[in-house]
N, C-alpha and C positions, 0 to 999 in steps of 0.2 A: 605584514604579509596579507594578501589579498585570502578574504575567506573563500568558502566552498560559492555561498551564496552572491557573494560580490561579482567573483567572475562569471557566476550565469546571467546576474542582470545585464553583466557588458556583454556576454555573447548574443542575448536575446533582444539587446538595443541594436546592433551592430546586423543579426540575421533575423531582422523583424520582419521585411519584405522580402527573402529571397526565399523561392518555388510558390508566388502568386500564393499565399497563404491564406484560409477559410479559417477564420478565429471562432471557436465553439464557447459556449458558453461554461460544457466543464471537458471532463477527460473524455478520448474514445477510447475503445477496450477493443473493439471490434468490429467492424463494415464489411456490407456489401456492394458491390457495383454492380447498378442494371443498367442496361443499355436499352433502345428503340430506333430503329432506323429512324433518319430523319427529325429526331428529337434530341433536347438535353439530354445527357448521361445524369446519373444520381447516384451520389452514397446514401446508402442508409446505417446511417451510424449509432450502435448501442454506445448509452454511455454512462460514466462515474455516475451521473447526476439525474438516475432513477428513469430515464427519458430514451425513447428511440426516435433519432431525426434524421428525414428527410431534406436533403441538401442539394443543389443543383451545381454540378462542377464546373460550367462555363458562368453561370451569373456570381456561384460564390453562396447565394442566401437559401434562408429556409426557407421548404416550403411547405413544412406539416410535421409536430411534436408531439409524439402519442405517450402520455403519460398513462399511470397506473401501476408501475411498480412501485414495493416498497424498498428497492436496493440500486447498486448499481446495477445495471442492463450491461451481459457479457456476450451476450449472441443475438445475430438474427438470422433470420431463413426464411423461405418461402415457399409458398402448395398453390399447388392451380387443381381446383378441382376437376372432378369429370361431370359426364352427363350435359345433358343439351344447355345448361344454365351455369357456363362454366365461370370462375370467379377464382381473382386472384387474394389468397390470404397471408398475412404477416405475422410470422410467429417471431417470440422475441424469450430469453431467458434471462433469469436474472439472481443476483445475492438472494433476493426473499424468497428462496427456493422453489421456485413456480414458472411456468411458461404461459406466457398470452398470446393470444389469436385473436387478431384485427380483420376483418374485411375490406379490401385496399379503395372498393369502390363504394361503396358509403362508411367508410372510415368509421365504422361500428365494433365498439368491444363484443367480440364476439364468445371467447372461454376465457375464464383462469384455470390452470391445474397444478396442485401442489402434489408433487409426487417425488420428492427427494425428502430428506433430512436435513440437507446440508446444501449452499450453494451451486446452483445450475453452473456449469462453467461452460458447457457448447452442447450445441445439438445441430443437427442435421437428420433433412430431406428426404426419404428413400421413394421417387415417386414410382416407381416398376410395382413396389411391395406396396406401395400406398400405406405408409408409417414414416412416425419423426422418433428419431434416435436421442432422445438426452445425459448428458455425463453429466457427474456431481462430483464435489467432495468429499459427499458422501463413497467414493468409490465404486459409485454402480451405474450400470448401465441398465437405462429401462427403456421398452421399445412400447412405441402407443399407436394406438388405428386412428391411422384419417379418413377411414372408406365413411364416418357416418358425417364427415365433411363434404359429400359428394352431395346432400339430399339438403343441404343448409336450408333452412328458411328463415333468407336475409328482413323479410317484410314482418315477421312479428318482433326479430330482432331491435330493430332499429326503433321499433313502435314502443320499447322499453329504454332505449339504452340511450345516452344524448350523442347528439350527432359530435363528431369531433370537430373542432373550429379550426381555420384555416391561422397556420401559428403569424404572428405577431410580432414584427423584427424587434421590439423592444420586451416583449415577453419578460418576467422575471423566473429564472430557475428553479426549479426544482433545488432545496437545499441539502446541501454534500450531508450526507450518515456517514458518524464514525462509528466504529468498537464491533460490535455482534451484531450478526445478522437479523434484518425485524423480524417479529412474528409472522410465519406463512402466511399468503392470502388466501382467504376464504373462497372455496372451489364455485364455479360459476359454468355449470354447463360442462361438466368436465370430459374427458374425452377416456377412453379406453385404457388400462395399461396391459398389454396383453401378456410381458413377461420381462423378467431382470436379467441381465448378464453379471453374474459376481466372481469376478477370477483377479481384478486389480488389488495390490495392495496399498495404492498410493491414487489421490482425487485425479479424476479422468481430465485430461489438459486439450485433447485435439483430436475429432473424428476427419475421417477421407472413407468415401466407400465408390465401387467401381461393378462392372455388373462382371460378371463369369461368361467366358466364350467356349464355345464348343473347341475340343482339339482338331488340332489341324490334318485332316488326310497322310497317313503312312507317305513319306518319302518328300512332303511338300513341307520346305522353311519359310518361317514366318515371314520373312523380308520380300516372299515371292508371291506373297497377296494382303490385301488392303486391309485393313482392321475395319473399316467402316462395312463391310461387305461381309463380316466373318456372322456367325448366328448365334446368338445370345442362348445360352441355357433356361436362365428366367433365374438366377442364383446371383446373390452379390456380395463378394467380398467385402468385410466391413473392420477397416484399420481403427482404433482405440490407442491412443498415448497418454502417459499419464507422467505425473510429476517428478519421476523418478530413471523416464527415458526409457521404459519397458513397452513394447507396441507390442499389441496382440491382434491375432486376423480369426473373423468369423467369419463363418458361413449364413446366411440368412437365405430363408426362401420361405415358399408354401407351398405345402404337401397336397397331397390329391383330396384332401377334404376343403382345400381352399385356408387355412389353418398359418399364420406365419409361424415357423420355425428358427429357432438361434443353435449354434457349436461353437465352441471356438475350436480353431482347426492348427494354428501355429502361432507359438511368440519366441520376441526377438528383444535381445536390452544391446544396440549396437551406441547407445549413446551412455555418457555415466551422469547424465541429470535430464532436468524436465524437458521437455520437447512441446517449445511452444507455437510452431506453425509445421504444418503437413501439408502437400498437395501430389498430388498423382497424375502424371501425364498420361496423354494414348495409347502408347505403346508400353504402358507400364512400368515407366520413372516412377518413383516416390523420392519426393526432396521435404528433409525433414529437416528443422532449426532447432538449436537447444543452446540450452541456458548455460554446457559444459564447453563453449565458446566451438563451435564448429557445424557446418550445414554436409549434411551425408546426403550420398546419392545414392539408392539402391535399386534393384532390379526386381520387381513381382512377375508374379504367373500370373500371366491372363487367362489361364484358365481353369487355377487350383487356390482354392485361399487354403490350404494343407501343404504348399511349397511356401518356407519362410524368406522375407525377401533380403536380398544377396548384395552386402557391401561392395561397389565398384568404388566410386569415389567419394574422397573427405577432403573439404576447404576449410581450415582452422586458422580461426581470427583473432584479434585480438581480443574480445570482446564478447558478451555470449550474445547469442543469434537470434535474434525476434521476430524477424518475419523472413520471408522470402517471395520471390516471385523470377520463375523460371522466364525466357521470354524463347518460344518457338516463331519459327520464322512466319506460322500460319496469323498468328496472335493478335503482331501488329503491322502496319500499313507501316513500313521499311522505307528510306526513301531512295532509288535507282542507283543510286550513286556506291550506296552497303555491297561489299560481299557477301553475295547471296549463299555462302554456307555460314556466316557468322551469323552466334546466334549467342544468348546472352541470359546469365546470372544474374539478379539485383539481391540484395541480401541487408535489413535494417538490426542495427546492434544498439545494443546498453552504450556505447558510447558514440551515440545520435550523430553516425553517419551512415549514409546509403553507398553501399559499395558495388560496383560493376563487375562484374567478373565478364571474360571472353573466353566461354567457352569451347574453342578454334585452340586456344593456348596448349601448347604439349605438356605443360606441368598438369593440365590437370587431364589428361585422358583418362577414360576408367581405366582402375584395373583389379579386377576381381579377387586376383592372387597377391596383389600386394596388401588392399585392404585388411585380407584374410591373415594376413602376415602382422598389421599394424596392433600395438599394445599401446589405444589409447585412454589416456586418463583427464583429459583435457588440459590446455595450458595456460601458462601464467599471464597476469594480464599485462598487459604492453600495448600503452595507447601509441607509438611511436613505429610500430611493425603493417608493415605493408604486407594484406596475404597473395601468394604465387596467384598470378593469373589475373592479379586485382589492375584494373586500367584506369579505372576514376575514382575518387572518393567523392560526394558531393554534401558538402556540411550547409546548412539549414535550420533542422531541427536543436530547440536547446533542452530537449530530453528524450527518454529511449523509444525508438522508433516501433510501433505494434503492428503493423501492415501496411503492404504495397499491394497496391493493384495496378491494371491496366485497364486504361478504357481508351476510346473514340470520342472526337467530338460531333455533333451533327454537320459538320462541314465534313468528316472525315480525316481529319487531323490524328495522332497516336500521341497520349499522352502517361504519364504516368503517376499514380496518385500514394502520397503517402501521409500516416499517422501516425501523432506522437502523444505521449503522454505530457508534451508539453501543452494540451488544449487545440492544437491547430491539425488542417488537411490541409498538405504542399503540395504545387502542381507544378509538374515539369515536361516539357515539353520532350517526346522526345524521336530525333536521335540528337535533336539539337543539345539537350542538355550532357551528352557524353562528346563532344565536339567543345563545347563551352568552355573558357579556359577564365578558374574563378581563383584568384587572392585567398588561400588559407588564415582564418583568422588564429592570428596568434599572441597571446597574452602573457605578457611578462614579469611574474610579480616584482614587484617593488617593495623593500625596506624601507622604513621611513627613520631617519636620523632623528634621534630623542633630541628635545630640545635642551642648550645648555644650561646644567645650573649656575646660580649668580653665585660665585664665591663668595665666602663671609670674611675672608682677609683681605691686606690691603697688599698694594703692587709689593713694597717691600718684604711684606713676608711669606709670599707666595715666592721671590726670590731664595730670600736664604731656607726656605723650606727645598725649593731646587736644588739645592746646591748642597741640601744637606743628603735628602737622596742619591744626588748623587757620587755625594763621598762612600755613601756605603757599598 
């Protein structure tokens, strides 16, 4: 019988080149996509192997390796400061429980801050409040100032610190750490912690945070004016998931002394395990993935994080759910030919397929009251079950997929980008890649026939030995 390990080398000989594949040097955990009119697109990918890199998604190569962690690298993010001398910076978190801060234009270590106990596992951005939000293992949440990142002064920086070198397509890696976390990095410039959020009881897994709108005028429904138009409070809803599928919503703001302030204002456990990808649309979607094999669609207040958000629809896979990536018809460059009300699902599981959903589908319309109705406990696995609604599978990766994105090419092309823990970022074109009609690789084990022993008798009495058998 074929082992575990045998059938992945033939899947991963056999799906070596399919989605134009970006081979890494170790694991990604985590990326971002930037985009620039008229330029390459770029991941920036935290990864297993202590390193955050800079990748270009149409040539494929590096183009810049910012070491200095002691762990894997689980997140990155990014602050554009203020003030007439504006600058863009890279923050990156990681296992040796500490976040770093780059300067993107002279690629200058610019902080370390150890401010967990336990594994950074994500952080995020708040730039209205001017703070970065980090979650740990440790179960806490700590909010820190970026306002004294507004005043940097990159020229004595750099006049200490070595300039980073432009990475080296042979480079050698950074090598994999196993067992326990290294010792914390030594603080270097550290930056503010202004206050903790301690209400989880399980390591924080996934921030999403959205700003607060003023309510709308007596008598006037939301559908009857623009979100982009409506007036921001100066308040932001700040969602928190944790390993155990429980999402809590703060309130963040600054009071009239200029002062950030935290509450948390409502929590919700609508999954029964970890919740490992969260995103939030315009209109106050929140699509969450978890590890109890199903991706929930729920509905927030835009303009209360004290309304908790409201199960309309569940997609239940087979599989548990690792990333997601909603596709609004704003998003991507569609091509003429698309039904302009279809709009689409992408969803990566533990068993390293990318699946489509068409949202247009009546299995899956919200519906508030049935959610409300459902006793789920998540279900059994079954690689063989197609979920309601599901239009394509697209197999690729030969391990579990950790995020999709979308991006643009500088031609203006729509592409769609994914990662695995198999080491690679796949690139698929698309709408070409849901039109594409690809061969499911299927593998059959085989028994192999022991080879036969040489009898010790000779023809005749391997005879009457027969025929003694079978008298009895």
């Amino acid at each position: 019988m074929h082992s575990g390990s045998a059938i992945r080398a033939v899947r991963s000989q056999y799906l070596s080149e399919r989605g134009q594949p970006i081979k890494l040097a170790t694991k990604p955990i985590r990326l971002v996509v930037r985009e620039q009119p008229g330029k390459e697109a770029e991941a920036w990918v935290a990864e297993s192997g202590f390193v955050v890199r800079r990748v270009g998604l149409e040539s494929g190569k590096t183009k810049q390796i910012y070491r200095g962690h002691g762990g894997p690298v689980t997140s990155v993010a990014f602050y554009t400061t203020g003030g007439p001398d504006e600058r863009e910076l890279l923050i990156s978190g990681s296992w040796d429980k500490s976040f770093r801060i780059w300067d993107l234009q002279t690629k200058a270590h610019v902080s370390t801050n150890v401010g967990h106990i336990d594994f950074v596992k994500t952080l995020t951005v708040i730039p209205s409040l001017k703070v970065l939000v980090t979650g740990s293992s440790d179960k806490d949440i700590r909010i820190w100032d970026l306002s004294p990142l507004d005043s940097l002064d990159i020229a004595s920086i750099t006049s200490s610190a070595p300039r980073l070198e432009e990475e080296k397509e042979n480079a050698t890696p950074a090598p994999q750490q196993t067992g326990a976390a290294p010792p914390p990095a030594s603080s270097l410039r550290p930056l503010k912690c202004l206050f903790a959020l301690k209400a989880h009881s399980r390591p924080i897994e996934q921030f999403v945070s959205y700003p607060l709108l003023e309510p709308l005028p007596e008598g006037v429904e939301a559908d009857e004016v623009d979100i982009a138009t409506r007036r921001r409070t100066g308040k932001v809803a700040l969602l928190s998931a944790d390993s155990m599928g429980a999402v809590k919503v703060w309130e963040l703001r600054r009071d009239e002394r200029g002062e950030v302030k935290g509450e948390l204002r409502c929590e919700v456990r609508h999954h029964e395990l970890g919740i490992y990808d969260m995103q939030v649309g315009p209109e106050g979607e929140l699509w969450t993935a978890s590890a109890d094999n199903s991706v929930l669609l729920s509905h927030l207040s835009l303009t209360s994080a004290s309304e908790p958000p409201v199960p309309t629809l569940r997609i239940p896979h087979p599989a548990q759910t690792r990333s997601i990536l909603p596709l609004p018809l704003s998003s991507l460059a569609y091509s003429p030919s698309a039904a302009p009300h279809i709009h689409y699902l992408l969803t990566g599981s533990s068993d390293e397929l990318i699946r489509i959903f068409d949202l247009s589908d009546s299995s899956l319309d919200p519906s508030p009251s049935r959610e409300q109705k459902r006793d789920w406990r998540g279900i059994a696995l079954d690689l063989s079950a197609t979920p309601e609604g599901c239009v394509k599978e697209i197999e690729g990766h030969t391990h579990e997929i950790v995020q999709l994105c979308a991006y643009t090419t500088s031609s203006g092309e729509a592409w769609i980008l994914s990662a695995s823990l198999d080491g690679t970022l796949r690139r698929w074109k698309w709408p070409d890649v849901l039109r594409e009609k690809v061969d499911k690789l299927v593998i059959v084990p085989v028994e192999e026939e022991e080879p036969k022993k040489e009898s010790l008798l000779t023809e005749e009495e391997e005879r009457e030995l027969a025929e003694l058998m079978g008298e009895e």
